[in-house]
C-alpha positions in Angstrom: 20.7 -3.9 5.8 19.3 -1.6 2.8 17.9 1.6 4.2 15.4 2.0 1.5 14.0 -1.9 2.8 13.6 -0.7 6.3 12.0 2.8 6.3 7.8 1.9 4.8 6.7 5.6 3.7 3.2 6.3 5.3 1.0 6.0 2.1 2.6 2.4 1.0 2.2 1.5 5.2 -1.6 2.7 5.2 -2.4 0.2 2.2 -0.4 -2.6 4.4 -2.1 -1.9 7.3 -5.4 -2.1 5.2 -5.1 -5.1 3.7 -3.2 -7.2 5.3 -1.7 -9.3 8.7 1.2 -7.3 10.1 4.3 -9.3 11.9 5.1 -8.2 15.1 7.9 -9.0 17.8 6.7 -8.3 21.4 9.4 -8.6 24.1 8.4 -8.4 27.9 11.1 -7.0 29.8 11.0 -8.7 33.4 13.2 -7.4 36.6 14.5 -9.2 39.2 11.2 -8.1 41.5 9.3 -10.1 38.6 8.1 -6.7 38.0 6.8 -5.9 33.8 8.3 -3.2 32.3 5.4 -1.2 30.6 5.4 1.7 28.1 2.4 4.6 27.7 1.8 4.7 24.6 2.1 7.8 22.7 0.8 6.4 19.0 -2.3 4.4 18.0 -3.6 1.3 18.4 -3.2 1.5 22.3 -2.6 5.0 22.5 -2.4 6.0 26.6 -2.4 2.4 27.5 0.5 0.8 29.5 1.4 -2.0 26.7 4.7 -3.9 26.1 7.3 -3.0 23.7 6.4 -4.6 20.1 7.0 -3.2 17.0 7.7 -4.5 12.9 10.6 -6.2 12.0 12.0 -5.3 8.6 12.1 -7.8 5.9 15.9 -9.2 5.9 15.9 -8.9 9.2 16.4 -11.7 11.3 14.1 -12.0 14.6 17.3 -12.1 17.2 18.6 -9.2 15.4 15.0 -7.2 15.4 14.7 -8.0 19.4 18.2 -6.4 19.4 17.6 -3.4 17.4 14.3 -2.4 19.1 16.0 -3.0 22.8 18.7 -1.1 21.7 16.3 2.1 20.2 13.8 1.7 22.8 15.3 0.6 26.3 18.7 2.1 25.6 20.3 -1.7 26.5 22.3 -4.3 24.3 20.2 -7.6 25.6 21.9 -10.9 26.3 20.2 -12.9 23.1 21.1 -16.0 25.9 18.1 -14.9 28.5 15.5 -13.8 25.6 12.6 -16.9 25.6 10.1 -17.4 23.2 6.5 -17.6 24.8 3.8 -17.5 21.8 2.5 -16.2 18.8 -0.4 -14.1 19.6 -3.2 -12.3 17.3 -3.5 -8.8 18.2 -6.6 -7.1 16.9 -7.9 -3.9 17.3 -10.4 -1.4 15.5 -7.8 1.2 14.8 -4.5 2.0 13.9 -1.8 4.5 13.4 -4.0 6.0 10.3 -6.9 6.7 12.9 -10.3 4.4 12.3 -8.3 2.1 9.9 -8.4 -1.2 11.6 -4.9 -3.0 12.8 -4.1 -6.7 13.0 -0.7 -7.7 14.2 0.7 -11.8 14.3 2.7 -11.3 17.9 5.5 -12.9 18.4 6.0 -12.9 21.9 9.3 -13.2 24.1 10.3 -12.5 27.6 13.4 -11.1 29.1 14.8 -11.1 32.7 16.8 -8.2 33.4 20.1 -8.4 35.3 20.6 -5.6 37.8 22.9 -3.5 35.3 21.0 -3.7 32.6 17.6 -2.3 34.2 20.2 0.8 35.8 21.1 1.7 32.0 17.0 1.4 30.8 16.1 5.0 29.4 12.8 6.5 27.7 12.7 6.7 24.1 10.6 9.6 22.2 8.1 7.4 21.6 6.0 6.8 24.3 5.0 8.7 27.3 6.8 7.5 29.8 7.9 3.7 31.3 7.7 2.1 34.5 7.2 -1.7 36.3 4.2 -2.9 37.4 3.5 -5.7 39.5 2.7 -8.8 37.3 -1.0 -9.3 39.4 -2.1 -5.7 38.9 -5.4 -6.0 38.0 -5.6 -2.8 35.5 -3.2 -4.2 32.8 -4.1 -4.8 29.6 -6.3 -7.6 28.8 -3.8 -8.4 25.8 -0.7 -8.6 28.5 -3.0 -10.5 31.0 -3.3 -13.2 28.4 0.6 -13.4 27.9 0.8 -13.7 32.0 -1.2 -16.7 32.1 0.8 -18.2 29.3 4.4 -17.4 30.9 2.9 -19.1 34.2 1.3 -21.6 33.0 4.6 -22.4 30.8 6.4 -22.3 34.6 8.8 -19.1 33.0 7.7 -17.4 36.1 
């Protein structure tokens, strides 16, 4: 893949983010306790909030091989692409964005992934976000956004 089509410098980003829907791919990492893997957020929209791991994928770039990348940069762990499932596409919303009071609107494409044992030993922190850690699926202070999601993977019978 072309460096120059996967690195957005902030100016052109900010005129994206302005004017139009952004595609996102949202994984949720599951252990074997059924437990979510959440992240605090460091960056805005969601910025000190427990969320899942999302992020843009770059055009070229295949979904599988986006879910990949971003496990790989962010959990530290090459995924089995046999045990991701696909659970929705979600609108995600919110009244800011990385460029501060510049409203955000993400399309969501959501997934989920068990991990195996081995895999959640090897999960490390990136320099992105605060710090990550399981919660219980039930806990009632997750994020509305994620609570939706829940529902969706139950109600699908994923979980």
């Amino acid at each position: 893949m072309n460096k120059k089509t996967m690195f957005i410098e902030n100016e052109i980003y900010k005129i994206i983010i302005e004017n139009t829907i952004i595609e996102a791919i949202d994984l949720m990492i599951i252990n074997q306790k059924w437990q979510l893997l959440l992240w605090l957020r460091n960056n805005e929209p969601l910025k000190w909030i427990y969320y899942i791991t999302w992020w843009r994928r770059y055009k070229n770039e295949k979904i599988i091989d986006a879910i990949k990348r971003k496990a790989y940069e962010e959990l530290w762990i090459k995924i089995d692409e046999n045990k991701i499932i696909f659970i929705w596409i979600y609108d995600d919303i919110y009244d800011n964005s990385i460029f501060g009071n510049i409203p955000s609107h993400y399309s969501s494409i959501t997934y989920i992934y068990k991990l195996d044992k081995d895999e959640e030993k090897k999960i490390r922190k990136d320099d992105q976000h605060e710090e990550l850690k399981f919660f219980d699926i039930n806990n009632p202070n997750i994020h509305k956004a994620i609570k939706i999601r829940i529902k969706d993977i139950k109600d699908k019978k994923i979980i």
